[in-house]
C-alpha positions, -999 to 999 in steps of 0.1 A, spaced: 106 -343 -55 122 -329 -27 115 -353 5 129 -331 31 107 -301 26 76 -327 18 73 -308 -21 69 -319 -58 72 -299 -86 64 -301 -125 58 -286 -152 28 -286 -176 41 -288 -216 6 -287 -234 -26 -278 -221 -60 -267 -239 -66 -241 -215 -39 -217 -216 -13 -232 -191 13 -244 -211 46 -242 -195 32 -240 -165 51 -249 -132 31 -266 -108 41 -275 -73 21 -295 -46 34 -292 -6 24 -303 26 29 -273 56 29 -290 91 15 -265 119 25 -290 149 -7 -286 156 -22 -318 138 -32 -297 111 -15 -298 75 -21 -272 45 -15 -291 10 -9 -264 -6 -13 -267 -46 -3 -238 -73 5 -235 -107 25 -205 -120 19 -190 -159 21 -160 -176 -15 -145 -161 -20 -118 -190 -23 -155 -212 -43 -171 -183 -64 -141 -184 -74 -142 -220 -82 -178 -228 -122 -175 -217 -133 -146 -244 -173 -155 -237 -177 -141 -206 -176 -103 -197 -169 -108 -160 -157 -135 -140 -155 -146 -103 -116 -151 -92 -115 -169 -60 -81 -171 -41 -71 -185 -11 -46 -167 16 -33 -190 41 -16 -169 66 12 -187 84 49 -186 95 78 -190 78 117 -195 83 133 -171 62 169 -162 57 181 -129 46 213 -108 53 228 -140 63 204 -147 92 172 -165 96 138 -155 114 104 -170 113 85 -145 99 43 -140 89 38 -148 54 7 -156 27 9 -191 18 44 -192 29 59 -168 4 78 -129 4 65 -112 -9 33 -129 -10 13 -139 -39 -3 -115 -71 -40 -116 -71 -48 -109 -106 -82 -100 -122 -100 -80 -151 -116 -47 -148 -154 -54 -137 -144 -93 -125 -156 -102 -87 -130 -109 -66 -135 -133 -38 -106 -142 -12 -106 -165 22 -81 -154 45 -72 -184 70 -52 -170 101 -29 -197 110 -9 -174 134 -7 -166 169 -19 -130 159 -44 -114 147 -46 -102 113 -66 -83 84 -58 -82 50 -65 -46 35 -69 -42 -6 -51 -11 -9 -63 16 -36 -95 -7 -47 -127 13 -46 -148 -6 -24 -186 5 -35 -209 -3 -6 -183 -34 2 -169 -18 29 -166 -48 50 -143 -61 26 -120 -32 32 -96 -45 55 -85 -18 83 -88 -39 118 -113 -21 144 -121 5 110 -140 -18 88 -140 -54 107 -127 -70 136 -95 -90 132 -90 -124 121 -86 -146 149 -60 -171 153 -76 -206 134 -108 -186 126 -111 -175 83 -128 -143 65 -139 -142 33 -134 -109 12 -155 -102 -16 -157 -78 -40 -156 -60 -76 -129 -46 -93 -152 -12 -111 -133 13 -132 -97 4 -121 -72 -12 -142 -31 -15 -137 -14 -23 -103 -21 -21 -66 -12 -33 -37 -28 -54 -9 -14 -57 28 -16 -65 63 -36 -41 80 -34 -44 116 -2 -36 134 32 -38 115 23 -70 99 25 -51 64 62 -56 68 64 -92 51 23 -99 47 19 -77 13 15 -90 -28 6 -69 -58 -30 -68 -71 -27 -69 -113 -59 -53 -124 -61 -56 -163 -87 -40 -185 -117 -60 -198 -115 -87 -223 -107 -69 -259 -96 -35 -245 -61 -25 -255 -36 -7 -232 -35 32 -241 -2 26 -250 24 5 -272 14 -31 -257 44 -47 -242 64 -78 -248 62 -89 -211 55 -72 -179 74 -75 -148 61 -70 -112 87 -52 -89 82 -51 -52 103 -29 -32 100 -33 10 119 -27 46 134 -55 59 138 -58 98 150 -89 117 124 -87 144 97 -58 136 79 -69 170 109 -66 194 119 -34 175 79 -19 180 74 -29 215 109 -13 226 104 18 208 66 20 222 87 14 262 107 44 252 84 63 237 105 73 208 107 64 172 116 26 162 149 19 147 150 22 111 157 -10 88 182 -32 81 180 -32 45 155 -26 17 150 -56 -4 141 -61 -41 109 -82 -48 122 -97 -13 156 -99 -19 183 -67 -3 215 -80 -26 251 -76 -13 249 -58 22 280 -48 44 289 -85 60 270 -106 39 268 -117 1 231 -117 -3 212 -125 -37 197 -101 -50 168 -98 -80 178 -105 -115 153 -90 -142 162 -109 -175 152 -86 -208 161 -93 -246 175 -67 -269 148 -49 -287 121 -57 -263 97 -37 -244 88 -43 -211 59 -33 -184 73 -28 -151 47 -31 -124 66 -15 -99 47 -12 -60 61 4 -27 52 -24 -1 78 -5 26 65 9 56 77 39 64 101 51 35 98 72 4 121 57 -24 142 66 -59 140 34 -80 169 38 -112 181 14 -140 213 23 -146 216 31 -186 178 31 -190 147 51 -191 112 47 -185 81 57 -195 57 63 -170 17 52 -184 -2 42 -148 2 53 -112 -23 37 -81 -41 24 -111 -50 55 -131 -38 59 -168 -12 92 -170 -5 112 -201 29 94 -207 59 112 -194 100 100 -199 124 96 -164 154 83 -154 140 80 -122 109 70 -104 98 85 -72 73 63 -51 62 59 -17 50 36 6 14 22 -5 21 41 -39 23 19 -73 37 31 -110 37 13 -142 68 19 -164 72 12 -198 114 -1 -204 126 -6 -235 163 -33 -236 174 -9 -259 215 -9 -249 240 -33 -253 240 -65 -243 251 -66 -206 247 -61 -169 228 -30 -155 229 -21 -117 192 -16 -105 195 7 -72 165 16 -47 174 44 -18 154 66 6 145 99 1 141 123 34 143 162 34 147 166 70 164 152 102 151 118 105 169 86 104 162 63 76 181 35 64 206 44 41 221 17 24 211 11 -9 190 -16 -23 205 -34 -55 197 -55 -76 206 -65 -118 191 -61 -153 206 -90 -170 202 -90 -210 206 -125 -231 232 -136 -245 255 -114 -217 289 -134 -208 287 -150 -170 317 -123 -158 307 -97 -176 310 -66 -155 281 -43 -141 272 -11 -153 268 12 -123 244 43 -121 247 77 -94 224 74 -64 202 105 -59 211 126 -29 193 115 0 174 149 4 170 157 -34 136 176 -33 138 194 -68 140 155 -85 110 145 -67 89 177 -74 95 176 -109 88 142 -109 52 148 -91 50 179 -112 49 155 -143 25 137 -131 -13 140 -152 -44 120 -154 -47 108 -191 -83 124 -191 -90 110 -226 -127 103 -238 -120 67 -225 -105 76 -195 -124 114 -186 -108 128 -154 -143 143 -143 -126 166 -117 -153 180 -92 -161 213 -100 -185 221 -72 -176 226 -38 -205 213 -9 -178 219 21 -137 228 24 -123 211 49 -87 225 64 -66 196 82 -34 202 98 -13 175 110 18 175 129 38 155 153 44 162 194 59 151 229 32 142 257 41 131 289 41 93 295 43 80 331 52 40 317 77 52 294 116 47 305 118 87 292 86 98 310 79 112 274 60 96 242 60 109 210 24 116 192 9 122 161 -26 144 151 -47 152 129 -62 191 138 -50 184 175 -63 151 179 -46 119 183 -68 86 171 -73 62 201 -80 26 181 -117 15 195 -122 -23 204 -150 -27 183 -145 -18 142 -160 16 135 -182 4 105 -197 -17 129 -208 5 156 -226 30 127 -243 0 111 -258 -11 140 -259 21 160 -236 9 189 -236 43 211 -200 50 227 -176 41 203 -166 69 184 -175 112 185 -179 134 155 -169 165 177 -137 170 157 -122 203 166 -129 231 134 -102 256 147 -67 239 160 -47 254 187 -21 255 167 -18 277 140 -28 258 107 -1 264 88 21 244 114 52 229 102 51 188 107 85 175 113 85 146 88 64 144 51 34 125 56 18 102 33 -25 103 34 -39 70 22 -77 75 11 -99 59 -14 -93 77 -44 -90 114 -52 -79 140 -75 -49 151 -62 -53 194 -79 -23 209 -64 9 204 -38 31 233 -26 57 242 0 57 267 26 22 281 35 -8 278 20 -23 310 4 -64 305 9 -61 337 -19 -38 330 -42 -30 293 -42 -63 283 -62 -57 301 -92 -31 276 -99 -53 244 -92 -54 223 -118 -90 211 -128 -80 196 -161 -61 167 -155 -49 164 -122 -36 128 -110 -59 106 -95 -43 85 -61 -52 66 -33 -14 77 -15 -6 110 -17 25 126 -3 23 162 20 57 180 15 78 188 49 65 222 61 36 222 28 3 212 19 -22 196 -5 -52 199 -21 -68 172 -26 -109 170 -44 -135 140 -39 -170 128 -40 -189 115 -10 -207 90 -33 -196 58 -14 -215 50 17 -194 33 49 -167 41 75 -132 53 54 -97 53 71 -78 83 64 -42 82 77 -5 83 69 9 54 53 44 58 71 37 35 97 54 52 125 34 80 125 0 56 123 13 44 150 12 76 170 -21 83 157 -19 103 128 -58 89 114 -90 96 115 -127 77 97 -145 96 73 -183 82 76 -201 88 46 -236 83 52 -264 63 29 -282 79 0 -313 77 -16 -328 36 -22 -308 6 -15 -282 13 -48 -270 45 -28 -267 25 11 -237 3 24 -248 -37 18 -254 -56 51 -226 -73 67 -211 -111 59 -219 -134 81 -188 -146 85 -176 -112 100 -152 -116 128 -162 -106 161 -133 -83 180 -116 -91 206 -86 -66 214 -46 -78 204 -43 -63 238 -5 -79 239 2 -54 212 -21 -30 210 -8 6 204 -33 27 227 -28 72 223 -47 78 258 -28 112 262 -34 146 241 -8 163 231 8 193 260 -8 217 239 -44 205 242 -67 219 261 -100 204 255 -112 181 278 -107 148 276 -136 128 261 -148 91 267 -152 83 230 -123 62 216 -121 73 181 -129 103 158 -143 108 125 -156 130 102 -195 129 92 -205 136 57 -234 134 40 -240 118 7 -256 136 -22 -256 124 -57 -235 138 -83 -217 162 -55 
C-alpha cells in the first residue's frame, strides 16, 4: 500500500481461471475536478490468459482507455504528458484472430482526441477507424466513444495510436493479435514473447509544433528515443533504461513496434540474431539479420534465441536518413540481461549502423516475403481495373503569418490536403454537399518522376507491396521484375528518397480510407489524401450505419494545422472544397 499515490497492489498465487501470479493493483486518479477514476488491472502472461476458455471460437474483449495526464520524468526532467490510463507507453490490447474487439475511449483532457487501430482491417467498421475529421469527429473533452470491431484474418502485432494532432507521441500501445484457439505459430513456438516499443521523446511536443507552424519550417527533432518508454543514459543525465531478462537456451518472440513519429530506425542486440517470422501482422517466409529495419507505424516479430554466454548485451536503436534532414542522433540503449549474470559484470557493446546506410536497409526490405503457404495464400491481384500514378513531394509557399513570410508544404500530385471540420465518412454517408471534391488532378505540373526531399512513409489499410526501386520509374521495364508470387503484405510502406513503389489492392471494403505518410511532419504539411470506396452489391458488400454514440465535430481550432495555400507552382484555381479524395468503385473479386 502506498498512501501517497492512493495505490494497493498484490499479487494473485492460485486461481482457477488462468491468473496465477497475477499482479493486481487498484488506484484512485483525482482530476481536481470532483471526479476520481478507480482504476483496477491485473497483469499475467496473456498468451495463458488467452487459452484458458477452449469452448468458444470467438470472444468479445472489452477494454477501457481512460485518456488523461500524467507527470512523467525522463532525461532527468518532468512534464505532464497525455497518457492511456496513466501509463507510457500505454496498455497492449490483446485478442484472438476472429475475436470482437470492443473499446470505450473516455477523454479526460483538455484536448481532443481519437484513438486510431493502426494496420487492423476495418470491414464495413469504418467508424471505428480512428483518423479525426477522416472517419469520426474527435472525442471531446469529458465526452466517451466506443470502438467496436473484429479482428478477421490478422494475427501477430500492431499498433494503436492517437490520431489527431501529435498526440501519437506518448498516447500509443501494441495490439497482440494471436491466431485462433488450437492454431500453432508457423514456426518453432517460443518460450516467452516480449513486446518492444521504440518512440521520440520530446519535452513539450505542443510548444515545439506551434513554434515551428509560426515559422513555418520544420519542428525540432527529439530529445531522445526511448526503449518501451525508457531513453537509458543520455548526455547529462543517468537515465534507466529497459532491461530484457532471457535464460540460456531459451527462445524468445520479440514483438517489436515503431510507435515514433517521424523516424525510421536500426534496432541491434549486440552478439545476437534474429529471425524475422511476422511484419504489420503478416506471416514472412523466415529470414536471419543482425539487424532490423522499421519505421514509424511499422511492426516485426523476431524470433531470439539466449544462445551466448551468460552476460550483459547492449541493445541499441538509432535513426536512419539518406539525405540532409536533421534527426536526432543519439542512440537509444538499453540491456539484454541473461540469469545467473554477476551485478558488475560488464556490457557487451555492438557497432551502430551509419546514419545513411541504404544498402542495409534495402537488403533488409529485399528479404522481406509473404509466407504464401496453403494456410496463409498471398492471393496477389492479378487483374488490373485502374493504375493510378501518385507523386509526392515537398515545397515552399508563401505565408503572410509566418515570422519567415514562407511555410513549408507537402502534396500528393500537386495538392496539399486541407483537414475538413466535419469527418469525411460522414459527409459521404449522409451526403453532406461541400466538404470534400473528387477533382484530383490526373497529370501534375511537375514532372512525375520528381525527386521528394525526404523518404515518405504511406500508411494504408493493407496491400501487397510487389516492388520498390530507386531513381525513376520505368512504366516499360520496371514490371517485369514485379513480384506476384509472394510479395509482403503492409499497412506502412516506405518510398525511397528520389524512388518509388508499387503497391497492389482490392477495393473490396466500403468507407472513407486515409492514405498519408506516417512521418508526422510531412502529415502535417499535408502529404494525405481519402480513398472512398463506394458500396457493393446487398447489405454484406455496404459500410454499416453509424454508432450512436459518434462524436459530433467541433474544430481543435487552438491547434488546428490548416494548408489554405497551394504550392508556387500551382496553377489551378483555388477551389472551396476542403479536402480531396479519390473515388473508386467497388467490384467483387477485383
Amino acid at each position: 500500500m502506498d498512501p501517497s499515490s492512493h495505490d494497493y497492489i498484490y499479487r494473485m498465487e492460485a486461481s482457477n481461471v488462468g491468473l496465477d501470479g497475477s499482479l493486481n493493483s487498484v488506484k484512485l486518479i483525482c482530476y481536481g475536478d470532483d471526479s476520481t477514476l478507480v482504476d483496477r488491472r491485473f497483469e499475467i502472461n496473456p498468451v495463458e490468459a488467452l487459452s484458458y476458455t477452449t469452448c468458444v471460437e470467438s470472444r468479445i474483449r472489452h477494454y477501457k482507455f481512460s485518456v488523461v495526464k500524467k507527470n512523467t520524468t525522463r532525461l532527468c526532467a518532468s512534464k505532464p504528458i497525455i497518457t492511456v490510463n496513466g501509463k507510457f507507453p500505454g496498455p497492449t490490447l490483446y485478442a484472438r484472430e476472429d475475436d470482437t474487439v470492443i473499446i470505450r475511449v473516455v477523454n479526460h483532457v483538455k484536448d481532443n482526441v481519437t484513438i486510431h487501430w493502426h494496420g487492423v482491417r476495418q470491414l464495413r467498421t469504418g467508424w471505428a477507424d480512428g483518423p479525426a475529421y477522416i472517419t469520426q469527429c474527435p472525442i471531446q473533452t469529458g465526452q466517451s466513444y466506443i470502438y467496436n470491431f473484429t479482428l478477421t484474418g490478422q494475427r501477430g502485432t500492431l499498433l494503436w495510436h492517437a490520431h489527431i494532432n501529435w498526440q501519437r507521441a506518448t498516447v500509443h500501445g501494441a495490439i497482440v493479435i494471436l491466431p485462433k484457439r488450437g492454431v500453432p505459430y508457423p514456426f518453432p513456438k517460443p518460450d516467452k514473447e516480449e513486446i518492444i516499443i521504440l518512440e521520440w521523446w520530446k519535452s513539450d511536443v505542443e510548444m515545439v509544433i506551434n513554434q515551428a507552424m509560426k515559422l513555418g519550417q520544420p519542428p525540432n527533432v527529439s530529445d531522445a528515443h526511448t526503449i518501451s518508454g525508457l531513453p537509458g543514459p543520455a548526455p547529462n543525465c543517468s537515465s534507466n533504461g529497459y532491461t530484457l531478462h532471457v535464460e540460456s537456451g531459451k527462445t524468445y518472440l520479440l514483438r517489436i513496434v515503431n510507435a515514433a513519429v517521424n523516424e525510421e530506425l536500426f534496432f541491434k542486440i549486440a552478439g545476437h540474431q534474429f529471425t524475422v517470422v511476422e511484419v504489420d501482422a503478416t506471416y514472412t517466409k523466415p529470414f536471419k539479420t543482425g539487424t532490423i529495419f522499421i519505421g514509424p507505424g511499422q511492426t516485426t516479430n523476431a524470433l531470439l534465441t539466449a544462445d551466448n554466454k551468460i552476460g550483459k548485451y547492449l541493445i541499441a536503436i538509432s535513426p536512419f536518413m539518406d539525405t540532409i534532414v536533421a534527426t536526432d542522433n543519439q542512440t537509444a540503449t538499453a540491456t539484454l540481461r541473461y540469469k545467473g549474470t554477476l551485478v558488475f559484470s560488464p556490457t557487451a557493446l555492438t557497432a551502430i549502423p551509419p546514419r545513411n546506410a541504404t544498402p542495409m536497409t534495402t537488403n533488409f526490405m529485399d528479404n522481406l516475403r509473404s509466407l504464401n503457404s496453403k494456410r496463409y495464400p498471398t492471393n496477389v491481384p492479378k487483374i488490373i481495373d485502374h493504375s493510378l500514378l501518385f507523386a509526392i513531394g515537398v515545397g515552399v509557399n508563401p505565408c503572410s503569418t509566418c515570422l519567415n513570410k514562407t511555410r513549408v508544404v507537402a502534396d500528393i500530385n500537386n495538392v496539399t490536403f486541407v483537414m475538413p471540420t466535419t469527418a469525411l465518412l460522414q459527409a459521404h454517408y449522409y451526403n453532406i454537399s461541400g466538404v470534400y471534391t473528387d477533382d484530383f488532378p490526373a497529370n501534375p505540373a511537375m514532372p512525375y518522376n520528381y525527386t521528394a526531399i525526404h523518404r515518405e512513409y504511406a500508411d494504408v489499410k493493407r496491400h501487397k507491396s510487389v516492388p520498390i526501386g530507386c531513381g525513376n520509374y520505368d512504366p516499360n521495364n520496371d514490371p517485369k521484375n514485379f513480384n506476384l508470387v509472394d510479395p509482403v503484405e503492409r499497412n506502412t510502406i516506405s518510398v525511397p528518397t528520389g524512388g518509388w513503389t508499387a503497391i497492389r489492392f482490392r477495393a473490396d471494403n466500403p468507407g472513407v480510407w486515409f492514405l498519408h505518410c506516417h512521418l508526422e511532419v510531412h502529415t502535417t504539411w499535408g502529404l494525405k489524401m481519402a480513398f472512398l470506396v463506394e458500396n457493393g452489391n446487398g447489405p454484406n458488400e455496404s459500410i454499416l450505419p453509424p454508432p450512436t454514440d459518434l462524436p459530433k465535430c467541433i474544430m481543435d481550432l487552438d491547434f488546428a494545422i490548416v494548408m489554405d495555400e497551394r504550392p508556387a507552382w500551382y496553377s489551378r484555381p483555388t477551389r472551396k472544397a476542403t479536402s480531396l479524395y479519390l473515388r473508386l468503385g467497388r467490384r467483387s473479386n477485383k
